[in-house]
N, C-alpha and C positions, 0 to 999 in steps of 0.2 A: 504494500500500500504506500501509495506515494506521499512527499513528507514536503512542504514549503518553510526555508529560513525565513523570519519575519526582517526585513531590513532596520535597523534600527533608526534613530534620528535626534542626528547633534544639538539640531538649534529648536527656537521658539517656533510654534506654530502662524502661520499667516495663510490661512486656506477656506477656500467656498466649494461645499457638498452639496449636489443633490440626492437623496433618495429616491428608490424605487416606492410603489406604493403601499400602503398598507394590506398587510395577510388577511386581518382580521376583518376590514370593510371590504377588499374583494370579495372574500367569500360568502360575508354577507346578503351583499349584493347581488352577486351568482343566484346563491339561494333565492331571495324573496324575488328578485327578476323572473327567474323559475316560476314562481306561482304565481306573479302576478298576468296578466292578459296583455299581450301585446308586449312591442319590444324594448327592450333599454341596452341603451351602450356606454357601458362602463369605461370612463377614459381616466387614465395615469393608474388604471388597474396593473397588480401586482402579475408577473410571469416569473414563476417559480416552479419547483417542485410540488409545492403542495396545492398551490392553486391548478395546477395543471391536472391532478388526480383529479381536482374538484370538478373540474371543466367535461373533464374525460367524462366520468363517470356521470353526469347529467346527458352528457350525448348520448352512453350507452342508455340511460333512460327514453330514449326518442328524443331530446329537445337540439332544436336548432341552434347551435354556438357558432358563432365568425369569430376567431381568435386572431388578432393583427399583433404581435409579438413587437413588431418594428414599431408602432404607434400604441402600443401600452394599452389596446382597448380590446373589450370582451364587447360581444352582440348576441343576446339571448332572446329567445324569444318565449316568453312565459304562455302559459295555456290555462290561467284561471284556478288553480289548485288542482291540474289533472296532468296525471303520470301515464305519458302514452307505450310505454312498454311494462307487459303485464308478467315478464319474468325476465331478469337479468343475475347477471354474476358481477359484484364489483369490489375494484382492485385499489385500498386508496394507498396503498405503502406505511408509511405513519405519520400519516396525516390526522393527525389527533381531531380539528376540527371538520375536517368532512369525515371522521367518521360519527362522531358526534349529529352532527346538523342530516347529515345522511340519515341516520337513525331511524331518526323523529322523521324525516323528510318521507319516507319510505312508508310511511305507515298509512299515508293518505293515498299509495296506490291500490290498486285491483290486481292482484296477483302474487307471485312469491318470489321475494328477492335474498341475494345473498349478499352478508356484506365482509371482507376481507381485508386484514392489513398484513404486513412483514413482521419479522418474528418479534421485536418490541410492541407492535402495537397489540401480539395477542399476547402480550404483558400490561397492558396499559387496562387498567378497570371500565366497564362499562354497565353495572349490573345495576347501578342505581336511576341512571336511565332505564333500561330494559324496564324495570318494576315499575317505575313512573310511565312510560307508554302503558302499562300493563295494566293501569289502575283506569286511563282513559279508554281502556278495550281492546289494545292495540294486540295482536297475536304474533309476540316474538320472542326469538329464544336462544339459546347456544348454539348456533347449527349441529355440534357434537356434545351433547349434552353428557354429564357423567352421570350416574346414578345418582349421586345425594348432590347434584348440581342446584346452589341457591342464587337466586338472581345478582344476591352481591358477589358472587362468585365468578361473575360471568364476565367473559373477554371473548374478543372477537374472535373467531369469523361466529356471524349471528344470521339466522334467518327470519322471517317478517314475511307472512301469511297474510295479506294485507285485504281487506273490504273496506277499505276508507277508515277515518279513527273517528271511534264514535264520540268522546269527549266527558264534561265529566268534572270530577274534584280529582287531585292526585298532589301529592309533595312529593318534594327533593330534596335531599342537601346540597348545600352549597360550599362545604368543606375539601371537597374532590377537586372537581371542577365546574367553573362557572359556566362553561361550557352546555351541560345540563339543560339548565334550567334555560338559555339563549334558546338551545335547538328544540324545547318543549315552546318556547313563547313565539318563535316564527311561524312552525305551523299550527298554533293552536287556532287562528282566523278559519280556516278551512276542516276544523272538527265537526262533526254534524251537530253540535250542541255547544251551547258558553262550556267554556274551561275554564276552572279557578286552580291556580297553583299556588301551594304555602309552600315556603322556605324553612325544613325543619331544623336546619343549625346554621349556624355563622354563615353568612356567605364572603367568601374570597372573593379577589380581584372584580369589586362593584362595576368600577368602569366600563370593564366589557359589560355587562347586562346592561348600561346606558346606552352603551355604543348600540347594541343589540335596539333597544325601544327605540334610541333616536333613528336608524335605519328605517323601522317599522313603521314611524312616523312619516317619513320621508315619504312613503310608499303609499301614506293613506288611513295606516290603522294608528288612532290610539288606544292605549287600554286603561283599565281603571287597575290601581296600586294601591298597597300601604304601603309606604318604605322600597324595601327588600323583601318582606314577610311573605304581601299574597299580592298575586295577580291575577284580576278577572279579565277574560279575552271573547270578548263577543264574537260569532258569527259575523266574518265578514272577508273584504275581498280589496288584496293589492291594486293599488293604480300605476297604472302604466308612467313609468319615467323616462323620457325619450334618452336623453345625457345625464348620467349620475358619474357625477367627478368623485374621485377615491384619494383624500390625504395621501400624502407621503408616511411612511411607515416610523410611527415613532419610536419604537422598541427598537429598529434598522439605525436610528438615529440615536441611539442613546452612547454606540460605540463612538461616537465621531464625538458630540458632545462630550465626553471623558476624557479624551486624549489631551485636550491643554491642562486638566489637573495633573498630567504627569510629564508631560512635558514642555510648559509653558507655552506662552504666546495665545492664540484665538483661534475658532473654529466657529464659522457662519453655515447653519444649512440653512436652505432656499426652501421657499416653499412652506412653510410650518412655523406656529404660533402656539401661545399656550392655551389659544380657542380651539384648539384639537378638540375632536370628539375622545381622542386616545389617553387612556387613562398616562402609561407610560411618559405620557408629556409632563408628567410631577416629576420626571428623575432628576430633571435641572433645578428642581425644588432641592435635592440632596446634595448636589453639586453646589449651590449655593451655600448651604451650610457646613459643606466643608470647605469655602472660603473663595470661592471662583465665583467669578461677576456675573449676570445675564445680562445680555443689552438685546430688547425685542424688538424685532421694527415692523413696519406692515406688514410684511412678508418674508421675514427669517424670524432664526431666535438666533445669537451668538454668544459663546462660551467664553469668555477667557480667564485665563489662570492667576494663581493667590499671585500676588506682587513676589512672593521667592518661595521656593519648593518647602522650605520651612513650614512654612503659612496654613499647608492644605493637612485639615484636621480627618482624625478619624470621628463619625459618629452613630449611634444607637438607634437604629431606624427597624420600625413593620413596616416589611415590602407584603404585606400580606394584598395589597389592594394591585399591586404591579413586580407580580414577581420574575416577571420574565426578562429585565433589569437588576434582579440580584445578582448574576454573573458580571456582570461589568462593573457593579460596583465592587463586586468580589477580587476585581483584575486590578482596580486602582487603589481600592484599602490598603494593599504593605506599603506603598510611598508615602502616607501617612505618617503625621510624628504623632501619632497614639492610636489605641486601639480600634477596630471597625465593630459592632455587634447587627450583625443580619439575622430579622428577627422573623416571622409570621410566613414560613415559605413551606412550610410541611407539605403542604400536595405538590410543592415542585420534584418531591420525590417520585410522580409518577407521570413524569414528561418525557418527551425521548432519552432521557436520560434521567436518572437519578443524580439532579443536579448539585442535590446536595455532598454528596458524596464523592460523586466527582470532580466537585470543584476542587474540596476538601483534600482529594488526594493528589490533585496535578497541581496545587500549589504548595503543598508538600514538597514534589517531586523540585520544583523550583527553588525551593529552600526558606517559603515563606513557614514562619510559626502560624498557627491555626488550629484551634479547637471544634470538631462538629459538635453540634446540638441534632434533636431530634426537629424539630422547625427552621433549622438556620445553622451558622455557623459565626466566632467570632475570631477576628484576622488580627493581626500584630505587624506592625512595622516591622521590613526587613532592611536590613543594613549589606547582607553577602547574599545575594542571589546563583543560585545552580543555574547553567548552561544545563536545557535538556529537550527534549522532544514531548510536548504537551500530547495526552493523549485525547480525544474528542470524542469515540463510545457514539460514532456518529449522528453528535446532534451540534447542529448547526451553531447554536449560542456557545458551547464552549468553545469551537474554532475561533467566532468572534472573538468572544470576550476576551481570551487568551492572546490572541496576535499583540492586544495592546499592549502586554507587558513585554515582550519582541518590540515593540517602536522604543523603546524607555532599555532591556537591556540585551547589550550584544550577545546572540548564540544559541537565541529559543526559536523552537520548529515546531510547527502545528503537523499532528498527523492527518490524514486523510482532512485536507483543505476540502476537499470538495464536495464535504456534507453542507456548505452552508448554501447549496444550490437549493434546498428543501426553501428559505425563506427570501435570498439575498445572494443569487446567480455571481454579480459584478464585485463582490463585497470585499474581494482582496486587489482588485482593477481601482476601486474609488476609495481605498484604502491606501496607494499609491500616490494621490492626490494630496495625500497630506507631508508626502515627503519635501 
């Protein structure tokens, strides 16, 4: 498996990024396009590995996709909550969100579907959905069931016996992933009855569920809430969006935003404000308190570094709300002159990676101190850094995350570079850009 030396970099930063678009509103948008009537074209939509599963596998569905790669736009054409292939086999590799959104999405077809990932993702949990479809009607199951096979026990591949989902009262937890509870409130409009969903413990990473309603709003539907708790979702039906424009991807942007706390000078990406729909747009909130400037303007945000490497603090943060930015903070905590504590990320343990563990052992391997926790991990300024070969357990954020500390010091190598094709294809190409 092939290995990239990250370049390092002498001087202060003076550089402008663009970002690719967001995973999380692509897919979105995929989806409720999908159901809605008539066509929408998705432009500065993300092309990626995961989004491309997602693409695929709506085509295998019957629906109409125009994918333009060269011009960042997806063309779908939705059919009003109707799934015109009434048995299919589908492939999404570990694509955690389309298998999620798929799920649910599946359940409002006429016929029997299969749904598949790669060997992590039939380690990734999925049985508290299954039980929550389960409770609206929905007929799905382990596709290999074991004998004392309990819903919470279930991982993919799943099959989905589908007559439309009748609907209904049903909970979640929102402790897993938020994920969940998104792919139960997209298709709940096209249940043959109101859907009411409660939230039966903590929910994680909120932002997405907003990101999730404000889509749905976009689109025509809103629903009635408490909070996070419950959500009622009427009968009802997508409106067509001719042009839905897709933010640039804030969690893509969180690497770039890092790099002047560790190696001085500025970083401007184009395109993006802290009016993100993207929760991950608060990591400049952490950035700032460990001592680097923001300066926003109508159209960037720009980072730059504490006035001298001294300067930039360690601090005590719940990423419970945007955990998929604990890696990068994870990469720039040892330059700290005091400790990092990374708090509220226990379900990051069942993302392509067990990130926590991972992180934990490849900055080990670099010679930073660090203690895991069972939710988090807390980091210690490093003074003698190892030369070594980071290893990545193919998932795309720790390639990221990791190169940054290759810019800052000479002799780290990211293994298999080419997992971060799953969110951010360009990502060592615009990563160059800041040399």
């Amino acid at each position: 498996m092939e290995s990239l030396l990250i370049q390092s970099i002498t001087h202060p930063l003076s550089a402008t990024i663009k970002i690719p678009g967001s995973k999380s509103l692509t897919n979105r948008a995929l989806l409720i396009g999908a159901l809605a009537k008539g066509r929408t074209s998705l432009t500065n939509a993300l092309f990626s590995d995961d989004s491309r599963y997602f693409a695929t596998a709506l085509q295998c569905l019957g629906f109409e996709i125009f994918a333009n790669s060269e011009n960042c736009e997806y063309t779908i054409t939705g059919l009003g909550g109707k799934i015109p292939a009434s048995n299919a086999e589908l492939f999404i590799g570990n694509a955690g969100t389309a298998a999620r959104f798929l799920s649910a999405f599946l359940t409002l077809g006429h016929g029997e579907y299969i749904l598949d990932g790669d060997g992590r993702m039939r380690e990734r949990p999925i049985g508290d959905l299954v039980a929550s479809l389960k409770e609206l009607g929905a007929n799905i199951r382990a596709y290999k069931p074991n004998a004392n096979n309990l819903d919470s026990e279930i991982f993919p591949p799943i099959k989905i016996t589908a007559l439309g989902l009748p609907g209904g009262k049903t909970s979640i937890p929102g402790d897993i992933s938020s994920q969940f509870l998104s792919a139960l409130l997209m298709v709940a409009p096209y249940a043959q009855k109101q859907v009411e969903i409660t939230v039966s413990t903590k929910l994680n990473s909120k932002p997405y569920v907003d990101m999730t309603l404000g889509v749905m709003e976009d689109f025509g539907v809103k629903i009635i809430r408490d909070g996070y708790a419950n959500f009622v979702i009427s009968s009802g039906n997508y409106h067509q969006v001719e042009n839905y424009p897709i933010e640039p991807d804030a969690s893509a942007a969180s690497y770039f935003f890092a790099a002047p706390a560790i190696l001085g000078g500025s970083v401007r990406v184009e395109n993006i404000t802290r009016n993100s729909r993207q929760g991950d747009i608060e990591f400049v909130e952490i950035l700032q308190s460990m001592g680097c400037k923001i300066n926003e303007g109508q159209n960037f945000i720009e980072v730059i570094a504490p006035s001298s490497p001294t300067d930039l603090q360690g601090v005590d943060v719940d990423m419970s709300d945007i955990p998929d930015t604990a890696q990068t903070l994870a990469a720039i905590a040892p330059f700290a002159s005091s400790p990092t504590h990374i708090r509220g990320i226990a379900s990051a343990r069942v993302k392509e990676s067990d990130r926590i563990s991972a992180t934990c052992t490849e900055l080990a391997r670099l010679g930073v101190p660090v203690v895991e926790h069972q939710d988090g991990m807390t980091i210690y300024p490093c003074k003698f850094f190892s030369q070594a070969s980071v290893q990545t357990y193919n998932d795309h954020r720790m390639a990221m995350a990791f190169a940054l500390v290759g810019l800052r010091i000479p002799g780290v190598r990211i293994e298999n570079p080419g997992c971060v094709s799953k969110t951010f294809p360009g990502y060592f190409k615009t990563l160059e850009g800041l040399l």
